[in-house]
Each structure stands twice: as C-alpha cells, then as structure tokens.
N, C-alpha and C positions, 0 to 999 in steps of 0.2 A: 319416408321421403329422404333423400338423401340431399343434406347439404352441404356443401362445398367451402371449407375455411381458406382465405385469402395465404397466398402464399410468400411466408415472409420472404422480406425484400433483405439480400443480401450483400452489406456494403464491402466495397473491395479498398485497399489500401489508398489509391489513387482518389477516392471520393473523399474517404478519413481524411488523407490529406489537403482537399478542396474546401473542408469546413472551412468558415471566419478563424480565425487567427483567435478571436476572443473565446472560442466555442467551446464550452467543458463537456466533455463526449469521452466516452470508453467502448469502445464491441466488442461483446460477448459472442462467440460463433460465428459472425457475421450481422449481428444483432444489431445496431447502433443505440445506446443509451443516453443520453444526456443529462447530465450533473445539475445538483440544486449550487446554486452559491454558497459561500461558507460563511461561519458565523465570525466573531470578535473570538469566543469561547478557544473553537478549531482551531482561528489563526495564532492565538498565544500560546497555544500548547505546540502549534506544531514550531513555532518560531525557538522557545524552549530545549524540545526534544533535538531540533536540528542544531543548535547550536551545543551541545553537548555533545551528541553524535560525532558535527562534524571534528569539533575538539579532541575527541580521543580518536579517531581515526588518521588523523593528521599527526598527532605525536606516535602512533605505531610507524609510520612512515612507509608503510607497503603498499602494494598494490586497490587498493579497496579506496571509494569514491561515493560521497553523500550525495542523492540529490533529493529536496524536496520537487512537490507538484509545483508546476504541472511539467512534468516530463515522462515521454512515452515511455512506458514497455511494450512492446512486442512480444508476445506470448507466442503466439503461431498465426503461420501466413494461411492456412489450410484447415480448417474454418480462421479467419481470420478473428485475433484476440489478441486487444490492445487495451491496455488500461494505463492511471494515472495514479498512482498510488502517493501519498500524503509524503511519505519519507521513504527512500529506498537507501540501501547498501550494496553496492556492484563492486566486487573483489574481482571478477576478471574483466580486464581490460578491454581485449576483443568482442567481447559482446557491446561494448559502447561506440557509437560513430555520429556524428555533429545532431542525428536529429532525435535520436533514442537508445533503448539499450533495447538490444536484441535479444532475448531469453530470459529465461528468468533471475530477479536480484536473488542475493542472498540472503535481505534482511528487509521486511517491510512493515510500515506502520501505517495502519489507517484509524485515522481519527473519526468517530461515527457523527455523524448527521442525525438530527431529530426525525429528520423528514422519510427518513428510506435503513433504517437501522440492519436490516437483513442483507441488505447488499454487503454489507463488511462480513456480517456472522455466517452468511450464507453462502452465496452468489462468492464472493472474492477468495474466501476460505477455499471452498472446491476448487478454483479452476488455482491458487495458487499451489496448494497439494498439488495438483496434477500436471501444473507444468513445472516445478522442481524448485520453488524458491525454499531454502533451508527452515525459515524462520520469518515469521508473521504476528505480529502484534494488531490485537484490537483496543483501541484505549476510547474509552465511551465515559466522556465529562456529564452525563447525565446519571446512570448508573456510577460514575466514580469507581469502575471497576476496568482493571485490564488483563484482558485475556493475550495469554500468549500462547502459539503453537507451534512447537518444534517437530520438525516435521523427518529431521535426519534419525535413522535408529529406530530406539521405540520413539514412536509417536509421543508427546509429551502435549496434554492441553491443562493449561492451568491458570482458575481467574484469581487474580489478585485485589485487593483496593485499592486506594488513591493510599492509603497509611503503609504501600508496602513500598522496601529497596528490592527492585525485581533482578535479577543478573539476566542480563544480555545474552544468550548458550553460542551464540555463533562464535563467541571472542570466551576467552580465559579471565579475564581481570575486567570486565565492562558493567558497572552495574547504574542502574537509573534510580533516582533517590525521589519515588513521587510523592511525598509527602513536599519536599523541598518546593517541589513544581506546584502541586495543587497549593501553598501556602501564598508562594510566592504570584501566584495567579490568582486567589481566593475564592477557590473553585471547591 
C-alpha cells in the first residue's frame, strides 16, 4: 500500500517576517523551527563572551561588528535559511542592513541548550560549513567543554574544557580565558 507523507510546508521570507516580534524561530531549507527559551546559565555566558568580544573588536578599530541574539542571518533566499546565532562576528559591512546580516558571519558561538543539544553539534555545524562562516564555536555549560571549528584551510575541529585559554583563529592576538569565565560564573 502506498502511503503518502504530507508535504512539508515551505515558509518564505515574508511569513518569517510575519512572525510576533517576540518569536524565536530559525528556517532550515524552508523548514521553520522554533527555539526553547534560554536559561540564567546561556544568558551569563553569553553576556561574558559578548562583552570581551566586543571589547577587543572595538580596540582593533576595523571594520568587524559583534552582535549577540537575536539578530538574523540570512543564509540563503533559495531554500530559504535564516538563523539566530547566540554571538556572531561580521567583518564586512555590506552584508549587514537595519534588519540582518546577509551571508554568512565570520565568527559564531552558540551556547547549547539542554533541551535540543544536536541542533548546535549537528544541524547548525553543517549548514554553517556550507554557507561559509570561517569559524564557529560550540560552548555547552553542561559538558563544560568547547568545541571549536575552523573551517578556513584544513579543517580544524577541536574540543577544549572550561580549564582551557582557547585562541580565537579568525584574529592573530584574541584569546578567551575560560577558566576566568567559568570561575567567575561558577559554572
């Protein structure tokens, strides 16, 4: 017997954009996904991470722009692929305009969820390799480990723990001191 699987419903930009305003959503392919809420854990790491980040990017004084979530990326219009990434780094300009950055960052971190851990190790890893962001950190406060994937050259994937100073490969002189972080967090 042949049966017939429903055929997914493919949301186009104009609907993305019709969500509530409060709505945490990402589309994969056309896919629409929607976000758990984030923990006390997430928001102090990512509060941490961004203010360091944007710290040293502001005294380079170039072109390159921090933004934490929730602000879009545009991945591609054709399957449509939009996500929210935790902290991003966009060094060119023109990809950025009032409501998102259009292509991929060059530097992103996501902070993993209890709830959907694969989305970051899986799901986000692939389509970031493939639309070209340089460099993508997984930092998972449960495991206390951070995986980083440099993605220019050879490939570089490498997990760290919360006890390590990791360098940053996108920048020459940028390194993150997570012991300082997990201390000062008590994580």
């Amino acid at each position: 017997m042949l049966v017939l699987q429903p055929k997914p419903v493919i949301t186009t930009l104009e609907e993305y954009e019709a969500l509530p305003e409060d709505t945490r959503a990402e589309v994969f392919d056309g896919q629409i996904h929607y976000m758990a809420s984030l923990s006390q854990v997430h928001q102090s790491i990512l509060l941490e991470m961004i203010t360091l980040l944007n710290s040293y990017v502001k005294n380079q004084k170039g072109d390159c722009r921090v933004f934490p979530a929730p602000f879009d990326v545009k991945l591609s219009n054709n399957p449509l692929t939009i996500v929210q990434p935790d902290i991003m780094i966009v060094c060119d300009k023109d990809k950025l305009d009032e409501n998102r950055c259009n292509g991929a960052p060059d530097f992103i971190i996501e902070i993993v969820s209890p709830g959907n851990p694969s989305d970051d190790y899986i799901r986000k890893a692939y389509y970031y390799k493939k639309y070209g962001v340089r460099e993508y950190w997984i930092v998972d406060p449960k495991r206390r480990m951070v995986t980083v994937n440099y993605f220019e050259g050879d490939l570089i994937n490498v997990i760290y723990s919360f006890d390590a100073v990791i360098k940053v490969n996108i920048y020459d002189n940028l390194f993150i001191n997570f012991p300082d972080i997990a201390n000062l967090l008590k994580i």
